[in-house]
N, C-alpha and C positions, 0 to 999 in steps of 0.2 A: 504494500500500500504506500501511496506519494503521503508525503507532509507537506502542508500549502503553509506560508506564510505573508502577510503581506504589512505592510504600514503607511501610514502619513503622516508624514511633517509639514507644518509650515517653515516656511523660509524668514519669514520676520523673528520666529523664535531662535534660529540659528543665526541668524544674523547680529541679534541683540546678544548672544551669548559671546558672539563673536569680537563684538566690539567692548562688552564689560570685561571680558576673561583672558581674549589675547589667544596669546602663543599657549597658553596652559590648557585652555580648552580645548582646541586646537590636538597639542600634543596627547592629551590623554583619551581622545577617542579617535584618530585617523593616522596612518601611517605616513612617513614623509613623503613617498608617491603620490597620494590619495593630497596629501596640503598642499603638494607640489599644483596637482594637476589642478584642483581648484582655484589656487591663485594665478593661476597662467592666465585666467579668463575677469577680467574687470567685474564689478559690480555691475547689476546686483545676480550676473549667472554666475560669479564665485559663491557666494549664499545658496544657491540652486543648487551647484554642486554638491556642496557639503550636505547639503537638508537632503538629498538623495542616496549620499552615502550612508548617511545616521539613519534612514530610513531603510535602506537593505539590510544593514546591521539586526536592526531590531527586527523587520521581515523573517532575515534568517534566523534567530532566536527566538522566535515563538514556533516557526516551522520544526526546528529541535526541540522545542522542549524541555529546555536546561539555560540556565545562565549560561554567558561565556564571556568575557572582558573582551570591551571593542576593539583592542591592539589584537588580539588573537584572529579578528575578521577583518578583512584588506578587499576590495573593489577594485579590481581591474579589467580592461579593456583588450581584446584584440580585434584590432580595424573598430570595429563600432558596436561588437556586441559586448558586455558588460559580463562579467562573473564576478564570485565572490569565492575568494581563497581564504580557507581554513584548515590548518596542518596539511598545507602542502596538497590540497584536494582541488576544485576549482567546481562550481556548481551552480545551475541556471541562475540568469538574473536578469530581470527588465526593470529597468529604471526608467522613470516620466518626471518631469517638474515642470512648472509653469511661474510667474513671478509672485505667485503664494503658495503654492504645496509646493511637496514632492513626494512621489506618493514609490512603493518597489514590492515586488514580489518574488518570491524564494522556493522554489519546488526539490524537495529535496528526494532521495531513493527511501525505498526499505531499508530498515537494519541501521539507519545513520540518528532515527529517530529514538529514542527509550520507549520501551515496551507501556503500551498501556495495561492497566488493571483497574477492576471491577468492573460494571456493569456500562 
C-alpha cells in the first residue's frame, strides 16, 4: 500500500520567519543547496521556494508517519522534476507555489511506512 502525504504553507509565514530569524532559521531546516537554490531567485519567489520546500518536508512526514528533523530531508531537482532525499533514497515529489501558498505532495512505497495497528 502507497502513503500519501501532502501540505501547505503560506509564503508570508516563511517569509516573516525569514526576515525575524535570518541565517538561523534558514540553517536549521534546509540544507545549503536547498538556501542556495532559493536565494538565487529575488523576492518574493525566494519565499516561494523555501515555503515549498518546508512544505515537502512536512508532506513527506506525515506520508511516514514518524518525526524526522528537517536536515535529514533535502529537495532536489533533476532538469525540472523535484525529489526528496532521505538517507540516500530519493522519492516522488511535486511541488506548486503561487505568491501565497505553497502547497507539495509525497507518495511514498510499502515497507518505508511503520506498520499500522488496530482497527
Amino acid at each position: 500500500m502507497l502513503s500519501l502525504g501532502i501540505d501547505l504553507v503560506e509564503v508570508a509565514r516563511v517569509r516573516d520567519l525569514v526576515e525575524r530569524r535570518g541565517e538561523r532559521f534558514l540553517t536549521r531546516l534546509f540544507s545549503p543547496d536547498e538556501i542556495n537554490y532559493a536565494l538565487r531567485a529575488r523576492p518574493p519567489l525566494s519565499y516561494q521556494r523555501l515555503a515549498a520546500r518546508l512544505a515537502a518536508k512536512e508532506a513527506f512526514i506525515k506520508a511516514l508517519g514518524r518525526p524526522v528533523p528537517f536536515r535529514e530531508l533535502e529537495v532536489v531537482s533533476t532538469g525540472r522534476k523535484p525529489s526528496l532525499r532521505w538517507q540516500g533514497n530519493c522519492y516522488p515529489l511535486s511541488l506548486s507555489h503561487t505568491d501565497s501558498f505553497a502547497v507539495a505532495m509525497v507518495v511514498l512505497p510499502e515497507g518505508l511506512t511503520p506498520p499500522r495497528t488496530g482497527p
